[in-house]
DRENKETOR-154445 format. One record per residue: residue in one letter; z, x, y of N, C-alpha, C, O, CB in turn. Coordinates in steps of 0.2 Angstrom, whole numbers, padded with zeros to 4 digits, always signed. Glycine has a CB too. Example, Ala and Ser with C-alpha at 12.3 -4.5 7.8 and 13.67 -1.06 7.14 Angstrom:
# residues 2
a+0039+0066-0028+0039+0062-0022+0039+0066-0016+0042+0071-0017+0045+0057-0022 s+0035+0064-0011+0036+0068-0005+0039+0064+0000+0040+0067+0006+0029+0070-0003 
***
This chain:
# residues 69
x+0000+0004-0006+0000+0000+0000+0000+0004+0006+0004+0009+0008+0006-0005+0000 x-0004+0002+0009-0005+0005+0019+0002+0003+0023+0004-0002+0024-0011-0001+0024 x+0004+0010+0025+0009+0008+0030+0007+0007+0038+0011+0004+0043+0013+0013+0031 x+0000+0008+0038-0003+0008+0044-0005+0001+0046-0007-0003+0042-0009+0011+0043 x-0003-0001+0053-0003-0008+0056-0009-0009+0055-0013-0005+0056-0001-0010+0063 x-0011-0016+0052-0020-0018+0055-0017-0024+0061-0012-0027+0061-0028-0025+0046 x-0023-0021+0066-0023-0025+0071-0029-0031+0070-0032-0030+0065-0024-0021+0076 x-0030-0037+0074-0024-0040+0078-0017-0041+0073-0017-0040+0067-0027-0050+0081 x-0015-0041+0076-0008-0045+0071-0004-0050+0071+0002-0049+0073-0003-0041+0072 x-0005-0054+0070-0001-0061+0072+0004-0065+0068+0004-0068+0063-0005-0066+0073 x+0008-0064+0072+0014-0071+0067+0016-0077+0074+0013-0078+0079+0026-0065+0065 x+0022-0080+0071+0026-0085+0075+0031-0084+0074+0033-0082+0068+0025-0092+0075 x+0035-0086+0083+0040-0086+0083+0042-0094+0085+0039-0097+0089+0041-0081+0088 x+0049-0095+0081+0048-0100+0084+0053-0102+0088+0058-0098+0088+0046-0103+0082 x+0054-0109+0091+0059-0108+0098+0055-0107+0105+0049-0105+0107+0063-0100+0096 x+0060-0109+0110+0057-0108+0118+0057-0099+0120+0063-0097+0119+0063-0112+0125 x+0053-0096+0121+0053-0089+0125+0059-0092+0131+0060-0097+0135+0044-0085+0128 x+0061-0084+0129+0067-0083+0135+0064-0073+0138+0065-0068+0136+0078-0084+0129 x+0062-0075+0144+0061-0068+0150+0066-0064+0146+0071-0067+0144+0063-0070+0160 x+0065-0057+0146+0068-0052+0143+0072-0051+0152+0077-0047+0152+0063-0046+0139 x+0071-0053+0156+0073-0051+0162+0080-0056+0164+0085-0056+0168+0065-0052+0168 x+0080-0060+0158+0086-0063+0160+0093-0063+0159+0095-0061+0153+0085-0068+0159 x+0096-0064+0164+0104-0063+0165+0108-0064+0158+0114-0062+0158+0107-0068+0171 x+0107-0068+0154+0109-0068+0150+0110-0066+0142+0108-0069+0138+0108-0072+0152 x+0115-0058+0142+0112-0056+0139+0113-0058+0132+0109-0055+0128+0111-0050+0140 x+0119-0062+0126+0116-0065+0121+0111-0067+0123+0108-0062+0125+0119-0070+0117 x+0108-0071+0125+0102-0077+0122+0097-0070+0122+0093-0070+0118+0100-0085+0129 x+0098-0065+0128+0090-0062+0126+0091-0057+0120+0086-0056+0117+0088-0057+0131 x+0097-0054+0119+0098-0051+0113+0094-0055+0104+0091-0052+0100+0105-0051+0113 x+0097-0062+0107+0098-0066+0101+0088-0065+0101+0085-0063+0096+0104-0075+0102 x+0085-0069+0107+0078-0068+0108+0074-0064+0104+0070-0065+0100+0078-0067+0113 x+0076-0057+0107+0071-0052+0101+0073-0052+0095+0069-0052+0090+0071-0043+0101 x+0078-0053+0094+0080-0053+0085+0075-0059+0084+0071-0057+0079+0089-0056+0082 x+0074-0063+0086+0070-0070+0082+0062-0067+0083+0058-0068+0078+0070-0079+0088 x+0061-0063+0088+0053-0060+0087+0054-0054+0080+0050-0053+0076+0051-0055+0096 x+0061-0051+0082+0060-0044+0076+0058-0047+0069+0053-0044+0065+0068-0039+0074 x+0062-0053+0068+0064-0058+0061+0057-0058+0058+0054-0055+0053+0067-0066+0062 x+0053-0063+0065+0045-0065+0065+0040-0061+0063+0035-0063+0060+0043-0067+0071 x+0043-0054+0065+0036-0049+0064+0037-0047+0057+0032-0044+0055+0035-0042+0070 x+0042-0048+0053+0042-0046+0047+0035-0045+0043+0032-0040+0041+0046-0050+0044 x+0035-0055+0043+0030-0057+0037+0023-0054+0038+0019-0055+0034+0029-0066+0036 x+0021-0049+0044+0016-0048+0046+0015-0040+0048+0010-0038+0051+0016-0052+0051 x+0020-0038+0045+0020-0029+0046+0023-0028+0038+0027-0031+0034+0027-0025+0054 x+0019-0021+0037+0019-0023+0030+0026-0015+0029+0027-0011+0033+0008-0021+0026 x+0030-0017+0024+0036-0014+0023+0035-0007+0025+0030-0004+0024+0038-0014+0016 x+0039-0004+0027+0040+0005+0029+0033+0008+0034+0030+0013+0033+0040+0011+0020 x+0032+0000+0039+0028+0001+0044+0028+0008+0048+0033+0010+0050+0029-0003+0047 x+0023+0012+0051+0023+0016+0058+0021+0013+0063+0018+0008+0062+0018+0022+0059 x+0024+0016+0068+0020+0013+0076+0015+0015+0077+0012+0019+0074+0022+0014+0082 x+0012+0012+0082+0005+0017+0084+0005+0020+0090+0010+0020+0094-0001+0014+0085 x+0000+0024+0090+0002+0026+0096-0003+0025+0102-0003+0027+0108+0002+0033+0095 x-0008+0020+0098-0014+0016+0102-0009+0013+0108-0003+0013+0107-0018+0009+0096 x-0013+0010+0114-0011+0006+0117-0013-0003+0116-0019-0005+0115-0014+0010+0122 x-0009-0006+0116-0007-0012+0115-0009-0016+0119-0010-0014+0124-0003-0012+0113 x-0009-0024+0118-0009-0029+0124-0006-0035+0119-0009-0037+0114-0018-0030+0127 x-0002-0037+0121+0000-0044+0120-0002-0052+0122-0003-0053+0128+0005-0043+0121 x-0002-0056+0119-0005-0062+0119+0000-0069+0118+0002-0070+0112-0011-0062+0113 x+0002-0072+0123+0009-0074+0121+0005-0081+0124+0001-0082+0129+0019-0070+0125 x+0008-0086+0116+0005-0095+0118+0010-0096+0118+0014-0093+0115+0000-0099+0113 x+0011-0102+0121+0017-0108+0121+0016-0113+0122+0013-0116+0127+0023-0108+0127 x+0016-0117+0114+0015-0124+0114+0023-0129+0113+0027-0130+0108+0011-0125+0107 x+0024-0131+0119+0031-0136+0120+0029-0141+0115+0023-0142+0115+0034-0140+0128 x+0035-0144+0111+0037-0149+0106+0036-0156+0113+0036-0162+0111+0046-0146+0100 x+0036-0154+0117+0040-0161+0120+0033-0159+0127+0031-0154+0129+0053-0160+0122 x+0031-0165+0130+0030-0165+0135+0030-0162+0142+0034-0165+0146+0032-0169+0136 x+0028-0159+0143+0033-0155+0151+0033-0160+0156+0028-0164+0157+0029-0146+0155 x+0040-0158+0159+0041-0161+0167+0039-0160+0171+0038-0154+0171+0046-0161+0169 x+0038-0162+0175+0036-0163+0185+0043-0160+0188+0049-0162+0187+0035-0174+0190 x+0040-0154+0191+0047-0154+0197+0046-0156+0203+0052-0155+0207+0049-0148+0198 
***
């Protein structure tokens, strides 16, 4: 087995994203753990990093309707 990432790479997280920039540091802590958990099923065991340059693609589909403010 390849330890080498194939790119794209995609999983789900799921749950509301919470800004890494926020004051609140459980919830952001707790936050990447739910991304680290996510990226499991999709990096294959005793992964490397790369050293490629990356870009991220972040969708958000609300379960619920969004409000008017």
């Amino acid at each position: 087995m390849s330890v080498e990432i194939v790119f794209p790479l995609e999983f789900v997280v799921p749950g509301t994203p919470l800004s890494l920039q926020s004051k609140r540091q459980t919830s952001r802590q707790a936050w990447k753990e739910r991304v680290k958990q996510a990226s499991y099923a999709s990096l294959p065991e005793g992964h490397f990093m790369t050293d490629r340059p990356i870009a991220v693609t972040l969708y958000y589909f609300p379960s619920d309707r969004c409000r008017e403010i």
